[in-house]
N, C-alpha and C positions, 0 to 999 in steps of 0.2 A: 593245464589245470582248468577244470570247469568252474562255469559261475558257481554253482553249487559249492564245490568247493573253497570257494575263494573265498563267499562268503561265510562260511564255518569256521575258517583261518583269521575271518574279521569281523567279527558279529555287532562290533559299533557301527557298522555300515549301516548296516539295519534301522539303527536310531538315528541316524543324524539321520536319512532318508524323512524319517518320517517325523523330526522337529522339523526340518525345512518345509513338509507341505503343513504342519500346522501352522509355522510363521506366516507363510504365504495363505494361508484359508482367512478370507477375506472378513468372514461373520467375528473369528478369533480377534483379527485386528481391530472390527470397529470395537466389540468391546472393552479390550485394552481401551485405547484408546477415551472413550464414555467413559472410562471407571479416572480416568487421569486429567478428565476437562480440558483434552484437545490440548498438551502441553505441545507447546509449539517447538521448543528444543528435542522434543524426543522425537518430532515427528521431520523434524530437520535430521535426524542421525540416523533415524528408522527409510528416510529415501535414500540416501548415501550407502548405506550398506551393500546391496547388489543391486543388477537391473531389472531384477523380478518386482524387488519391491519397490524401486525408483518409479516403477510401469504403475504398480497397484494405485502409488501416490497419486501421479498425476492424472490416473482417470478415476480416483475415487476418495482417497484420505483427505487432499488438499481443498476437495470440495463442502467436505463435511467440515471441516477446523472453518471456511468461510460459511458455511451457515450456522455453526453450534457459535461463535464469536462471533456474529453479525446479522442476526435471522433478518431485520425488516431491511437493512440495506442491500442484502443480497437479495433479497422478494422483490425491491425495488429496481435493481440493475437486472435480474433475472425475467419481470416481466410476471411475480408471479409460478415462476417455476422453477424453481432453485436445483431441480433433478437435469437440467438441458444443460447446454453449453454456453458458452460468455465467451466474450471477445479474448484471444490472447492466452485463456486457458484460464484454470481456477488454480493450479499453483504461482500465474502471475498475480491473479487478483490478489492469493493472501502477502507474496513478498511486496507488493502494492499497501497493503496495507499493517505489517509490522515494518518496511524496514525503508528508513532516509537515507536515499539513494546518494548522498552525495552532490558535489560538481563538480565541476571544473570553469576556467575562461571561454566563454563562447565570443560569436561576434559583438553581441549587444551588453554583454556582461563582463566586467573584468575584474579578474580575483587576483595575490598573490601569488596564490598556489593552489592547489588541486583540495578538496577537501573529501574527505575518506565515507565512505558509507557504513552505515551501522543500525542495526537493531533499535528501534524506540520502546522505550521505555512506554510512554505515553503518546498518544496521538487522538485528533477528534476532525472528525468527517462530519461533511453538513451540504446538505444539497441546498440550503439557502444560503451559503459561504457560494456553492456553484454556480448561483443564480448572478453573482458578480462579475464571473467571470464571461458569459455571455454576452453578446453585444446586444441590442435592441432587436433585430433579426434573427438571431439566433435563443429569444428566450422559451422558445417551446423544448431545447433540451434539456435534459436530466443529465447531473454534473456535481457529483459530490468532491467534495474538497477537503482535504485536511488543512490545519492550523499552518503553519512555519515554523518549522525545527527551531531552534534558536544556537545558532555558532557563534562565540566570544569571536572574534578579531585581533590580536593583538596590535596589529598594523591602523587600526580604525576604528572612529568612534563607536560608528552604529554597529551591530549585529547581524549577521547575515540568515535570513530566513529560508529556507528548504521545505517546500511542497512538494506535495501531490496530490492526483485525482485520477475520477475515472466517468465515464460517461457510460452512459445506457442506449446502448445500442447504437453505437458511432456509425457503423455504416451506412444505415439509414436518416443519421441526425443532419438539422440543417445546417451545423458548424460544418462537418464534411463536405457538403454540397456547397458553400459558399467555398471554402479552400480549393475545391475542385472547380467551379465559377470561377474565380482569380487565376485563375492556374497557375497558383503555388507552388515552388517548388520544395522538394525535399531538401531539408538540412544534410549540408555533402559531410559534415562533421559527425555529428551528434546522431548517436542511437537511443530508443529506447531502456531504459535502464530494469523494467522488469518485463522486456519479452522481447526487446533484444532486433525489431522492427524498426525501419526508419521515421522519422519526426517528421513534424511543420514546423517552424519555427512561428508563435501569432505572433512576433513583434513586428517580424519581416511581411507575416499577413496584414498586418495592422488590423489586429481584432481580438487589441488589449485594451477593455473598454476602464477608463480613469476608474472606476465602481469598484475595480480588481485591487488596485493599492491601496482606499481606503481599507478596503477588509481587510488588508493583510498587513494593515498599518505602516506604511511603506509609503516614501513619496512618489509623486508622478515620474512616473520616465527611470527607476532604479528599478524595475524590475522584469524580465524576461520567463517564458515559460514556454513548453513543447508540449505537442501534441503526437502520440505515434497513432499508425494506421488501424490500432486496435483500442484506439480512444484511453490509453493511459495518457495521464498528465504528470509532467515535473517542470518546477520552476525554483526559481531562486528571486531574492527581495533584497533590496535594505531596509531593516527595519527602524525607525522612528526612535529614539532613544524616548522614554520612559521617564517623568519627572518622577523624586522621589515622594511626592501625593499621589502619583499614578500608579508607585510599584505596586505589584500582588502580593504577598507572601508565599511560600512552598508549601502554607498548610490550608490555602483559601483558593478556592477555584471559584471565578464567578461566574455568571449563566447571562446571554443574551434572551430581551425577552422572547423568543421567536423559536429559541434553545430549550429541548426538555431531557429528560433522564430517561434511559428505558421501560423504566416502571408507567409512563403514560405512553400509553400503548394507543390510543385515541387521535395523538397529536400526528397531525399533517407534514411535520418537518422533518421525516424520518432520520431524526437522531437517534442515538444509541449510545447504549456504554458496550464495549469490546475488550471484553478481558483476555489476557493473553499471557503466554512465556514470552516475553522479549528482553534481549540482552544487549547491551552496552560495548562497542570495539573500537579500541582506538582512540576514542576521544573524549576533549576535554570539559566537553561539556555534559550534561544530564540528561538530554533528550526529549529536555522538554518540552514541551510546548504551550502556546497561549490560548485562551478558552473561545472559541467562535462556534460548537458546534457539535460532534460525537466523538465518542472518548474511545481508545484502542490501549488500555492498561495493559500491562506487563509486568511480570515478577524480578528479582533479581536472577540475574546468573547462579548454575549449581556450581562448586566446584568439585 
């Protein structure tokens, strides 16, 4: 039988042929996508589907959801050019920035048990939160930070905090070249948790400068963080229990002076609000986080 024939005998061939090259026509997708404000679940089930579009993702959707949900932080890590490439990839940078990676027990850290990663809800980045994290020597890098997840404990008083961050242009930065000067070595344990690249461990660097617990409300010497070779950061804290004069409510977000909204486009501290689809797995807590900085909101789950 010839093609010809074959296709007479199946003339839906014809169409799904030609839904599949509209799915995949690139111009089609971004506008989906513009018309749905970068819904971050659709575009989590939209890579998954085959490895045509898993390919489209990571050299072009993943890019635009980090700058349509982050213009002046991505201008900031980008250098100004948000069209080039980023350390680790831009589908790292955005699961970098919706979703709390979790932990586990490291050497300097020890937990009951493993705790689960999941989708935030809420989250706020601040490159003056990164400026804490910097040693004296190292404050010429660019280093934004999110808040600390906040984990109930049932086993313990305090709360367990969950960061992240990312750096601007780590390869060049002089956190690198000091780690590389020590001759650090790589964490034999621990991977990066969004690109999947090996760590530094700074505790083992010692270039946890005390500056880093105050922000992150957290006592001296409770808290450890990694560093992988594409400048993502993750760490874990205990956090400081909260008198009840201190508490927040769930309906009150307060602001550092130093902290602005995205609406002041002016300010120097390249904060932002970061709206987002993010969802909730696993656990028992809300995802929330405490206010030091720029905000990464998220809708509820569809079902």
């Amino acid at each position: 039988m010839s093609a010809t024939q074959r296709r007479r005998l199946n003339p839906l061939s014809h169409y799904s042929e030609s839904d599949d090259s509209a799915i995949l026509n690139e111009r089609i997708l971004l506008l989906v996508f513009e018309s749905i404000k970068w819904d971050l679940q659709v575009l989590c089930l939209t890579a998954s589907v085959n490895r045509k579009l898993r390919a489209i993702a990571k050299r072009l959707l993943w890019r635009k959801l980090c700058v349509y949900r982050a213009p002046r932080m991505v201008s900031a890590l980008a250098n100004g050019a948000p069209n080039g490439r980023i350390g680790g990839g831009w589908d790292a940078l955005a699961k970098l920035m919706f979703f709390c990676c979790g932990c586990e027990s490291t050497r300097h850290f020890k937990l009951s048990g493993p705790i689960p990663g999941h989708f935030a809800r809420a989250s706020r980045f601040s490159k003056t939160s990164g400026r804490s994290f910097l040693t004296k020597k190292c404050r010429g890098d660019l280093l934004f930070i999110s808040d600390p997840c906040e984990h109930r404990m049932e086993d313990k008083e305090d709360d367990l905090g969950i960061y992240r961050g990312v750096f601007r242009g780590f390869m060049r930065s002089k956190t690198r070249a000091c780690l590389i000067r020590r001759e650090v070595a790589f964490d034999e344990r621990v991977r990066c948790p969004y690109c999947g690249t090996r760590v530094w461990s700074m505790t083992t660097a010692q270039l946890v400068p005390k500056s880093a617990g105050r922000r992150l409300g957290s006592r001296d010497g409770r808290l450890e963080y990694f560093v992988c070779v594409n400048g993502h950061l993750h760490g874990t804290c205990w956090l400081v229990p909260l008198s009840s004069d201190e508490e927040v409510g769930d309906d009150v977000e307060e602001e550092d002076d130093d902290d602005v909204e995205e609406e002041d486009d002016d300010d120097d501290d390249g904060s932002e609000d970061l709206d987002g689809d993010a969802y909730d797995h696993q656990m028992g807590t809300n995802g929330s986080t405490s206010s030091l900085g720029e905000d990464v909101l998220g809708d509820e789950p569809t079902n």
